[in-house]
C-alpha positions as CSV (number, residue, x, y, z in Angstrom):
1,X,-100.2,-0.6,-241.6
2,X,-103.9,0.1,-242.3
3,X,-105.7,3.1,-241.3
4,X,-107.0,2.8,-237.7
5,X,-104.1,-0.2,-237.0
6,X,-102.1,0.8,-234.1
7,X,-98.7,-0.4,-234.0
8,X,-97.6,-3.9,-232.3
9,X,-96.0,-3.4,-228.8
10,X,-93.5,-6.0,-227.5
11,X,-91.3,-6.3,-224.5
12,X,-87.8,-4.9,-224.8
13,X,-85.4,-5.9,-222.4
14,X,-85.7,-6.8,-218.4
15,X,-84.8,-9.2,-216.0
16,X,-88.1,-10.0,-213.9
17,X,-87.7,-11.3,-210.1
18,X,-90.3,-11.9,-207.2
19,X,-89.4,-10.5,-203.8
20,X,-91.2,-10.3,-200.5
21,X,-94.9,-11.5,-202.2
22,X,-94.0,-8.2,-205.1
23,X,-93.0,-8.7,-208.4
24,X,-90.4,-6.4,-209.9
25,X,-88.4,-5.8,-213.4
26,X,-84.7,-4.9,-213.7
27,X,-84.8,-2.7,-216.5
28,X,-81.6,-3.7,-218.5
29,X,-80.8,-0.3,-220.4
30,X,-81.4,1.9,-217.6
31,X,-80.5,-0.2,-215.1
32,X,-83.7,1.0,-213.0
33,X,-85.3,-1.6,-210.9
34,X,-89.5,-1.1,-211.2
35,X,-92.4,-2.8,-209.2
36,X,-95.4,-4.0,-210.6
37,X,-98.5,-3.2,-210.0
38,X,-100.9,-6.1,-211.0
39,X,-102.1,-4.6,-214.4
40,X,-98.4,-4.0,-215.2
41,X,-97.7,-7.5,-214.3
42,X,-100.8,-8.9,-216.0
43,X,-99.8,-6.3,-219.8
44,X,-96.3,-8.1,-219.3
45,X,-97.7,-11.8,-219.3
46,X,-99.5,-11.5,-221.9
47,X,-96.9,-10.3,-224.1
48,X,-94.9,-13.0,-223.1
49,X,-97.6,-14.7,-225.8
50,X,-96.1,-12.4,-228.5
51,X,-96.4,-9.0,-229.8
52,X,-99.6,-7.1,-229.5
53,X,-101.1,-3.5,-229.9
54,X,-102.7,-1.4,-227.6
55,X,-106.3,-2.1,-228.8
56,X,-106.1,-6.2,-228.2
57,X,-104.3,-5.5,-224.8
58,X,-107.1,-3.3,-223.4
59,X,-109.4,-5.7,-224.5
60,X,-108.2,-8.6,-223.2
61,X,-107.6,-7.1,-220.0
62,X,-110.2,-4.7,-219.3
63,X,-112.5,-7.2,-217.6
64,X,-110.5,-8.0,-214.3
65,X,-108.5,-4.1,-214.3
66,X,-110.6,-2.1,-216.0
67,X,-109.6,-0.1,-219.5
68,X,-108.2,3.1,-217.7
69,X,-105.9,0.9,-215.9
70,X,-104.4,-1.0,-218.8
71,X,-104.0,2.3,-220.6
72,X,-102.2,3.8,-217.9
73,X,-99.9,0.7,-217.0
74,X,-99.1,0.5,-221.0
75,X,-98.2,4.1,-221.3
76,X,-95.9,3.6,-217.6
77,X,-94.1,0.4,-219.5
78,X,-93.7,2.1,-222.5
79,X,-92.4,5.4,-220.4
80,X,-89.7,3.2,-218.7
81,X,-88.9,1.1,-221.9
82,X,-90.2,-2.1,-220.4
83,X,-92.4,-2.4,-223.6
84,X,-92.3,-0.8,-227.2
85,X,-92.7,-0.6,-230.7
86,X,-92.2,-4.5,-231.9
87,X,-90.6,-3.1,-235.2
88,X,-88.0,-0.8,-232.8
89,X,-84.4,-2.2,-233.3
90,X,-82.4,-4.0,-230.1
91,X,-81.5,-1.6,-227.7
92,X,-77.5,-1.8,-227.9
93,X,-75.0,-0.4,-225.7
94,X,-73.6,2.8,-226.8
95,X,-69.7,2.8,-227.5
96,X,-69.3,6.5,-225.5
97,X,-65.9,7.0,-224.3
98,X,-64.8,9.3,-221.2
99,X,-63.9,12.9,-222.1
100,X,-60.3,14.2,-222.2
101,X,-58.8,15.1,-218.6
102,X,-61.4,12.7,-216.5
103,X,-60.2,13.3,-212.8
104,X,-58.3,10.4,-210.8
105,X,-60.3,9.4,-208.1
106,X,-58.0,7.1,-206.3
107,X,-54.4,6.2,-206.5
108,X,-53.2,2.9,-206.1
109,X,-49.1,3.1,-204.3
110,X,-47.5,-0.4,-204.7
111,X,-44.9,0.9,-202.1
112,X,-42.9,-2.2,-202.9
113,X,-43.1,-5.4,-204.5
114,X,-41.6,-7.4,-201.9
115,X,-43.6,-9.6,-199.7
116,X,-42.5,-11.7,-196.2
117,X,-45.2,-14.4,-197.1
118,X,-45.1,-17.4,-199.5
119,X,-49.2,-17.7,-200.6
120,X,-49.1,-20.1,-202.9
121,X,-52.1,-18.5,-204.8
122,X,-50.8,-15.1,-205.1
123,X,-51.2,-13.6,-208.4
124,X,-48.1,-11.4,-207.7
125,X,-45.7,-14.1,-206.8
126,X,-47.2,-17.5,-207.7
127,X,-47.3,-19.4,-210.6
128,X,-49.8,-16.7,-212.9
129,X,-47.6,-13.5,-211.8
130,X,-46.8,-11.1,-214.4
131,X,-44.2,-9.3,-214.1
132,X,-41.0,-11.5,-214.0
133,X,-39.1,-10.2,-210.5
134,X,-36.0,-12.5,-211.6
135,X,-35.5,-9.7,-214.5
136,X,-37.8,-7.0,-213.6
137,X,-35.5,-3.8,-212.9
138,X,-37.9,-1.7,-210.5
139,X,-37.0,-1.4,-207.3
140,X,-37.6,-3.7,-204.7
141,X,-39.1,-0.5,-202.3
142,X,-40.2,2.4,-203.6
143,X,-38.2,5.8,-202.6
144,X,-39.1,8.4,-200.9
145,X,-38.6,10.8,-204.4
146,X,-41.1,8.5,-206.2
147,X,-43.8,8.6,-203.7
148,X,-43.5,12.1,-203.7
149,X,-44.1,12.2,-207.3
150,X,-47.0,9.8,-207.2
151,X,-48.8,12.4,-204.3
152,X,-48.3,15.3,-207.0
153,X,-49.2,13.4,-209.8
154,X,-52.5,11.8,-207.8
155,X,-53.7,15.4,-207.4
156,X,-52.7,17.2,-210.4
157,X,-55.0,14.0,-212.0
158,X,-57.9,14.4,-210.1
159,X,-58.4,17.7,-211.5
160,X,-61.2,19.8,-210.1
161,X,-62.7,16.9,-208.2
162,X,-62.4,17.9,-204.0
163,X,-61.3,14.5,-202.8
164,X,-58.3,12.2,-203.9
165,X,-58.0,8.8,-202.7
166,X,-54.6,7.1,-202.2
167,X,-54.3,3.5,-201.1
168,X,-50.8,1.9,-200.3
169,X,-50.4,-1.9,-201.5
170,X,-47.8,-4.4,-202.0
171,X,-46.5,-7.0,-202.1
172,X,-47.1,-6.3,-198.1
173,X,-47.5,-3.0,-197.7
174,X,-45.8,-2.5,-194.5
175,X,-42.7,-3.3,-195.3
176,X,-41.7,-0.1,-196.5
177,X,-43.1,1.8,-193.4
178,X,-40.6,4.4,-193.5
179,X,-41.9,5.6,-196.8
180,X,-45.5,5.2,-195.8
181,X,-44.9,8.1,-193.2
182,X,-43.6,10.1,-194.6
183,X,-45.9,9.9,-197.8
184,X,-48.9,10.3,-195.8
185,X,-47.2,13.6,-194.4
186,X,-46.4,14.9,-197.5
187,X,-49.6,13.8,-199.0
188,X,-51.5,15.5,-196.0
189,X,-49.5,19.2,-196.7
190,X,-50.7,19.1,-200.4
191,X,-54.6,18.5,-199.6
192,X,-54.1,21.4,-197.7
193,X,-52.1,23.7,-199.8
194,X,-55.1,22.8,-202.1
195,X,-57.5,22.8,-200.7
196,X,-58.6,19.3,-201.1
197,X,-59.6,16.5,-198.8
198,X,-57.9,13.4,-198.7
199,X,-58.7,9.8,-197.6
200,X,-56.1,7.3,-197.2
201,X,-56.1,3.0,-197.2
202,X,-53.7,0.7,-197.5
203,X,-53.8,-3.7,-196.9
204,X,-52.0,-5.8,-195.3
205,X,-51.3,-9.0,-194.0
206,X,-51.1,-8.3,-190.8
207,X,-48.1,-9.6,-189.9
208,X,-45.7,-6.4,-189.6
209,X,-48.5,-4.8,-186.8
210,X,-46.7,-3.4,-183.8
211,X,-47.4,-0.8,-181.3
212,X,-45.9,2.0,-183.4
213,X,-47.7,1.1,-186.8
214,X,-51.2,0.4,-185.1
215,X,-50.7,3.8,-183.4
216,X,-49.7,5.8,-186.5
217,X,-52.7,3.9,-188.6
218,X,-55.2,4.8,-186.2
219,X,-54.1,8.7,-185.0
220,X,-54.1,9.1,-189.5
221,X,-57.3,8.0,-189.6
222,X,-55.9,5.2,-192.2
223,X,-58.3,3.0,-193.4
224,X,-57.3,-0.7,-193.2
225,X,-58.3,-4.0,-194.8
226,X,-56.5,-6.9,-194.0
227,X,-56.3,-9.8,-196.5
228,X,-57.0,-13.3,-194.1
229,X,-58.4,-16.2,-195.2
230,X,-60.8,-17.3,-192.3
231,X,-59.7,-19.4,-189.2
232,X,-56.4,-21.2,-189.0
233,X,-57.1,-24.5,-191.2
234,X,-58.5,-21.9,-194.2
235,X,-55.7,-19.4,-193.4
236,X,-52.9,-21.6,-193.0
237,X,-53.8,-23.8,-195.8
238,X,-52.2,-21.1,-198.6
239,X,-51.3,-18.2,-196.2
240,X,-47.6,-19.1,-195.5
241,X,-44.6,-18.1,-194.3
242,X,-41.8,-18.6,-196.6
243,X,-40.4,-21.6,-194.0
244,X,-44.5,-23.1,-194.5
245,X,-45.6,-22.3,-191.5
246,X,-49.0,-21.3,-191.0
247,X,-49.3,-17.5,-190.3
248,X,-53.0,-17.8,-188.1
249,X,-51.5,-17.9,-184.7
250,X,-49.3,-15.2,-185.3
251,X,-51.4,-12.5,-186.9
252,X,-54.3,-13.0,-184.9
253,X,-53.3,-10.8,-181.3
254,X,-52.0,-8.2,-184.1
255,X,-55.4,-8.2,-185.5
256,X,-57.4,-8.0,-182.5
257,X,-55.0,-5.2,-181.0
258,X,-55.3,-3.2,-183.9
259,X,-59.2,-3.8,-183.2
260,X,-59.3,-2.3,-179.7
261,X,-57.0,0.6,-181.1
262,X,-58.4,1.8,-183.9
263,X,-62.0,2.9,-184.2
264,X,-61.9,5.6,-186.2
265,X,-62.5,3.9,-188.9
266,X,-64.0,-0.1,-189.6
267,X,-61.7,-2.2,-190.5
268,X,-62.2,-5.0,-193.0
269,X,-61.0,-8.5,-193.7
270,X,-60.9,-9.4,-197.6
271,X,-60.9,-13.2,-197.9
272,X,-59.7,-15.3,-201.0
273,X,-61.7,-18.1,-201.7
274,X,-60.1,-21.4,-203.5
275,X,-61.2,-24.9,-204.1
276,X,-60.4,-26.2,-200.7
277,X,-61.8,-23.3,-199.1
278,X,-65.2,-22.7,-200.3
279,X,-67.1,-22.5,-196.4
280,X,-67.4,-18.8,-196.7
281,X,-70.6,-19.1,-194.4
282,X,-68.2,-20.4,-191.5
283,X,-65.0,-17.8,-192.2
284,X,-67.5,-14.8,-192.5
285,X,-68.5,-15.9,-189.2
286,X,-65.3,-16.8,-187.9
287,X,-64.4,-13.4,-188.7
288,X,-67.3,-10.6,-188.3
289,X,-68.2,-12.4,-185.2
290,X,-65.2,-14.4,-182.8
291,X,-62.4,-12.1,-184.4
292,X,-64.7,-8.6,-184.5
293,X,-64.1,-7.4,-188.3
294,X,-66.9,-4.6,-189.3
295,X,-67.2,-6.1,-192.3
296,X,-65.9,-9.2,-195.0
297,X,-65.6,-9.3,-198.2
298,X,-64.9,-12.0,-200.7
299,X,-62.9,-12.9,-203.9
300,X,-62.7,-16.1,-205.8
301,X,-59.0,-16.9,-206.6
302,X,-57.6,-15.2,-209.5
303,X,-55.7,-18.0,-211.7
304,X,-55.7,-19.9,-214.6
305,X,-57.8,-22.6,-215.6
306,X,-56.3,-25.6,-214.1
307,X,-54.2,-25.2,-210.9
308,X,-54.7,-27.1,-208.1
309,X,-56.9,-24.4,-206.0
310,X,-58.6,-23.1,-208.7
311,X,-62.3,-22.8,-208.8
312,X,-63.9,-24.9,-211.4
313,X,-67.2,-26.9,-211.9
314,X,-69.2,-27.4,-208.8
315,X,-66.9,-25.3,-207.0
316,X,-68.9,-22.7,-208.4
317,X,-72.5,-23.9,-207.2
318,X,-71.1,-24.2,-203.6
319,X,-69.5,-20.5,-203.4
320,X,-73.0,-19.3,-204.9
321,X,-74.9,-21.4,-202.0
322,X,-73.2,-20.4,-199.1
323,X,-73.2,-16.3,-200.5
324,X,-77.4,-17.3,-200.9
325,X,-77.0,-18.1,-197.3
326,X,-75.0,-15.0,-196.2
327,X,-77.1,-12.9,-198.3
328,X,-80.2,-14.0,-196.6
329,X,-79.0,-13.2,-193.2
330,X,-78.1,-10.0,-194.6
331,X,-81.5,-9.5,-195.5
332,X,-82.7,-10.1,-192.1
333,X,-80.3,-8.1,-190.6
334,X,-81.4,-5.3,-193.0
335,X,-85.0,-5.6,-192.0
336,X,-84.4,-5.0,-188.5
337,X,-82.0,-2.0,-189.1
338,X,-78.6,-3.3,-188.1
339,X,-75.0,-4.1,-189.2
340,X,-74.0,-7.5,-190.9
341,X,-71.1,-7.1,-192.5
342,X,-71.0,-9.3,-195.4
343,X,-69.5,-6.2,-198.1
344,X,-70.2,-7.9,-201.5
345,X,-74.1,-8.0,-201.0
346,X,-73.6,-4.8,-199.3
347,X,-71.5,-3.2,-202.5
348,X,-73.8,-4.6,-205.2
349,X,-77.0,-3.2,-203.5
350,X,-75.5,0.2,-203.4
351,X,-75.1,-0.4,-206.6
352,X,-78.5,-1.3,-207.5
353,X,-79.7,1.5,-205.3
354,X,-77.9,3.9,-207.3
355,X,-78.3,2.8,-211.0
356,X,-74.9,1.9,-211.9
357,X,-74.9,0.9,-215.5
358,X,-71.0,0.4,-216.2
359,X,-69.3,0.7,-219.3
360,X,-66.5,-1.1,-218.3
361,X,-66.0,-3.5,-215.3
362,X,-64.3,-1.5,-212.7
363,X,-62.1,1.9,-212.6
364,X,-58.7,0.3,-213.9
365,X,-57.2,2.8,-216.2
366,X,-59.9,5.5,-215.7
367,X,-60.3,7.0,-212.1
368,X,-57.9,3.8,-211.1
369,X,-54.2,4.0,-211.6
370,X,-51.4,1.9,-210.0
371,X,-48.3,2.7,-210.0
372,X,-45.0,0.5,-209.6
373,X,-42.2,0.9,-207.3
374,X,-40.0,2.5,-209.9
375,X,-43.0,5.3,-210.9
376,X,-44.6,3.4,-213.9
377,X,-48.0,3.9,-213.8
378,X,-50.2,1.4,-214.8
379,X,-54.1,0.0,-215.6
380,X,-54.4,-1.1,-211.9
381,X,-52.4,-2.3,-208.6
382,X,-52.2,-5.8,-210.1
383,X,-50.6,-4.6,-213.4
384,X,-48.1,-2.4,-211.6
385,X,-44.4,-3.1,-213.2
386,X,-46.0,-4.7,-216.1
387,X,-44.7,-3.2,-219.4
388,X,-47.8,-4.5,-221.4
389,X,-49.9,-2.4,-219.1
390,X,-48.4,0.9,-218.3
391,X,-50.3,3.8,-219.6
392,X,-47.4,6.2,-218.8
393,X,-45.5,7.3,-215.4
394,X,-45.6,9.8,-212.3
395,X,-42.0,11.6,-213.7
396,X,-43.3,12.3,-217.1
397,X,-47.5,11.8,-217.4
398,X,-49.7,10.1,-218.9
399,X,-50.0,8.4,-222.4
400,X,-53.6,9.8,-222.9
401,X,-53.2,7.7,-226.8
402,X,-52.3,5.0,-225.3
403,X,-55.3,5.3,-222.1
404,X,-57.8,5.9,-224.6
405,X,-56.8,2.9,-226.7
406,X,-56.9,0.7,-223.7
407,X,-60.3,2.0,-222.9
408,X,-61.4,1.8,-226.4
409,X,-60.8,-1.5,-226.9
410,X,-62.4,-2.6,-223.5
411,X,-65.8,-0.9,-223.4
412,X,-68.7,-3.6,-222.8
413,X,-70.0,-2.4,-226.3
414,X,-67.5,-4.4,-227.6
415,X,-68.0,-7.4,-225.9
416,X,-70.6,-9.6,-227.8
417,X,-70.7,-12.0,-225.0
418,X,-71.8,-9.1,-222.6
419,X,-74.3,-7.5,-225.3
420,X,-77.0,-9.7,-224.8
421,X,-76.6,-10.1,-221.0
422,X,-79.3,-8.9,-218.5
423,X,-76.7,-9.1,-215.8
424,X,-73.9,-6.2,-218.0
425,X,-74.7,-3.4,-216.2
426,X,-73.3,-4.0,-212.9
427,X,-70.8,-6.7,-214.5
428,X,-69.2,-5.2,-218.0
429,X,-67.2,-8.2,-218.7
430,X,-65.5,-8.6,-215.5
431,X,-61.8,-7.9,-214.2
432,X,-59.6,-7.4,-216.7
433,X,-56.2,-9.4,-214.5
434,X,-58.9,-12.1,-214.6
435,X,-59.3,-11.8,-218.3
436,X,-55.4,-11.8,-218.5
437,X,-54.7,-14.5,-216.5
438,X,-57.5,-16.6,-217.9
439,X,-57.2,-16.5,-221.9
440,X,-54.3,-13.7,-222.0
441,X,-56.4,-10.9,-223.3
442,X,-57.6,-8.2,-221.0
443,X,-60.5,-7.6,-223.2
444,X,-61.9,-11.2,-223.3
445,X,-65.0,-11.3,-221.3
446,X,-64.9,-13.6,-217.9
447,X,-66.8,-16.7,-219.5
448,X,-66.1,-18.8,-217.2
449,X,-68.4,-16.2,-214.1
450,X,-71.5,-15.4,-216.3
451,X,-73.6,-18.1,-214.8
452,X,-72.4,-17.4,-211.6
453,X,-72.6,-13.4,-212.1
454,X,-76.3,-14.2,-213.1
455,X,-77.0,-16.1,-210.6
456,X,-75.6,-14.0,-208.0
457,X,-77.4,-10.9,-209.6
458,X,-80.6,-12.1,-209.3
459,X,-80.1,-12.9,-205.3
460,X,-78.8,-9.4,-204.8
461,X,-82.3,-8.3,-206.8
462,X,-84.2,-10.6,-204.7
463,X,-82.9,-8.9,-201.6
464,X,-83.1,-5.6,-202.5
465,X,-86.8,-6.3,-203.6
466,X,-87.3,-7.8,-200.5
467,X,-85.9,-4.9,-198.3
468,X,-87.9,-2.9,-200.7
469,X,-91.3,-4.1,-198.9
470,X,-90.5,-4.5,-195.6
471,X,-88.1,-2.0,-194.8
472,X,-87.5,0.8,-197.3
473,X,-85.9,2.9,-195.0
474,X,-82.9,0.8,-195.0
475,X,-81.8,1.4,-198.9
476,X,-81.4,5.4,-197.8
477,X,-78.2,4.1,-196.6
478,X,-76.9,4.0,-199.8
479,X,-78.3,7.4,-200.9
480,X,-74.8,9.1,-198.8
């Protein structure tokens, strides 16, 4: 460089979006979100041309802006790493790992793997299951013993933090009841002893609500979400009994009793989506407003490439149209200051509101555990009694090698795919079961989603922007 040369700037690395008449950068490093102004905007176009320094920027811009305002937008990009040195390397993802002894936030109690339903999509049970139940030698329920170890395990792992989080799962949760109550009891006397709060959830399919349970969930203050597919042609298309019949007529006064009981707490309806039933506009509907859910969330059906309700090729475009068209309505919603309901636009906006940059997808195997019926403790509640995935157990601890190679190995650094991605920050790679079920290798990345992850990213963006402008207010929701 020759005396007097300043050094080229470029642009490093953002996703830009418009949103409500603004124009807005999604820094990828920081994951930081950052509005325009209209020099900003105009320095950013014209390094879209190539690199240039500081000199030939001002000059080409000072006519409509006005040199002190180029200056101070460059020196705002360059501050929040929108722009920099052309020569600088490629920002890459640092490989950091957790510290030793990270606290458990949230336990995840399989209190048996036994269900009274025949899905045929379930990824416990149907055709992509993992563990083998013809040879697996866990218990069918767990016992009242190993739920007590679980509760002393869950806190003595959350360390100094002063909330635990336990969630009871399945198979369907309620048919070990008896347990349930008594673990919650128990569970209740150690957050006192202490000193600790605790929050407890558990899902179900609905079916097993009664008087006595919808009484005992709602004077515990038990969080519910209840896993229904939408009204009865979506529900009883894969939501079976194991006779076949349809379970929408019979879990539906259930539901709406356990409604009008408990309101301590909103309840939720988690919804999986499959090729035949992709109308998530009308089961959101069907279910926030005729049935009365607070809120719905959605997952695409977890299975391998191939079966007959898995989600492939256009599929995809629909699901991402008709969560455009739910998002919107959020949006509107949002403007005006009230409740829609629809949690994964919800979820990802916190997200965005907050920063979240993740190193790996979700908390499986870091402040997530499951644990099986027997007291193996594994990745997550959908590895529970899985061999492959057990990272130790509530009778004799953790294997912190053996957690720390799993982790290791499944950082986002060390997913090329994800490395160049504007959209890693709030995906990582995605779920690891996915990754399992799909090409057998937890630590494949989910190439099958990252159009759709994109796409879906960017709408989220859009309506954050969008609140952004005309009602700011709103995002201090997520600030709790």
């Amino acid at each position: 460089m020759n005396a007097g040369q300043t050094a080229l700037l470029a642009q490093r690395e953002f996703h830009p979006f418009e949103a409500g008449g603004e124009t807005f950068v999604y820094l990828v490093p920081s994951a930081a979100v950052f509005h325009l102004d209209d020099p900003s905007r105009a320095v950013l176009q014209a390094l879209d041309q190539g690199p240039t320094d500081e000199h030939g920027l001002v000059a080409s811009l000072e006519g409509p802006f006005g040199a002190s305002a180029v200056r101070s937008s460059i020196a705002e990009l360059t501050r929040v790493q929108a722009i920099g040195p052309a020569t600088a390397p490629k920002d890459v993802v640092p490989r950091v790992l957790p510290q030793a002894g990270f606290p458990l936030t949230t336990m995840v109690l399989n209190v048996t793997n036994k269900c009274n339903l025949a899905c045929t999509y379930c990824y416990e049970y149907g055709e992509d299951k993992i563990v083998d139940t013809t040879c697996d030698t866990a218990p069918a329920y767990m016992s009242e013993e190993t739920a007590r170890q679980s509760v002393d395990f869950m806190f003595d792992q959350s360390g100094p933090l002063p909330m635990a989080h336990l969630t009871f799962f399945g198979g369907e949760t309620l048919l070990n009841f008896k347990v349930l109550k008594k673990t919650l009891a128990y569970a209740r006397e150690r957050a006192t002893a202490l000193g600790k709060e605790l929050d407890v959830s558990l899902t179900t399919n609905a079916t097993l609500l009664r008087e006595e349970v919808i009484e005992w969930l709602a004077d515990n203050d038990v969080g519910v979400t209840i896993s229904i597919d939408g009204p009865k042609e979506t529900q009883d298309k894969f939501r079976v009994f194991k006779n076949g019949m349809g379970t929408y007529e019979y879990v539906l006064p259930k539901i709406k009793q356990l409604l009008e009981r408990h309101r301590s707490r909103p309840i939720g309806a988690r919804v999986t989506l499959t090729r035949q039933t992709l109308d998530a506009t009308r089961i959101f509907h069907h279910l926030r407003n005729e049935v009365g859910f607070w809120e719905v969330g959605f997952a695409p059906v977890t299975t391998a490439d191939g079966r007959g309700y898995a989600i492939e090729d256009t599929g995809f475009d629909q699901m991402l149209g008709q969560f455009e068209e739910l998002a919107q309505e959020f949006l509107e919603y949002a403007v005006e200051d009230r409740h829609h309901g629809f949690s994964n636009v919800r979820d990802t906006l916190e997200e965005i509101h907050k920063g979240v940059s993740k190193a790996f997808p979700c908390g499986a195997g870091l402040g997530l555990m499951g644990v099986a019926t027997d007291g193996d403790v594994a990745l997550c509640h959908r590895f529970a009694g899985s061999d492959d995935h057990s990272v130790g157990s509530v009778q004799h601890g953790l294997d912190r090698q053996r957690q720390f190679e799993f982790l290791g190995k499944h950082h986002v650094a060390n997913k090329t795919d994800c490395n160049s991605c504007w959209a890693r920050p709030l995906c990582a790679g995605g779920c690891y079961h996915e990754a399992h079920v799909r090409y057998g290798d937890t630590g494949k990345a989910n190439l099958h989603y990252c159009d759709w992850i994109r796409s879906w990213t960017d709408t989220c963006l859009k309506v954050y922007g969008e609140i952004a402008v005309r009602n700011p207010a709103f995002l201090k929701k997520f600030e709790a």
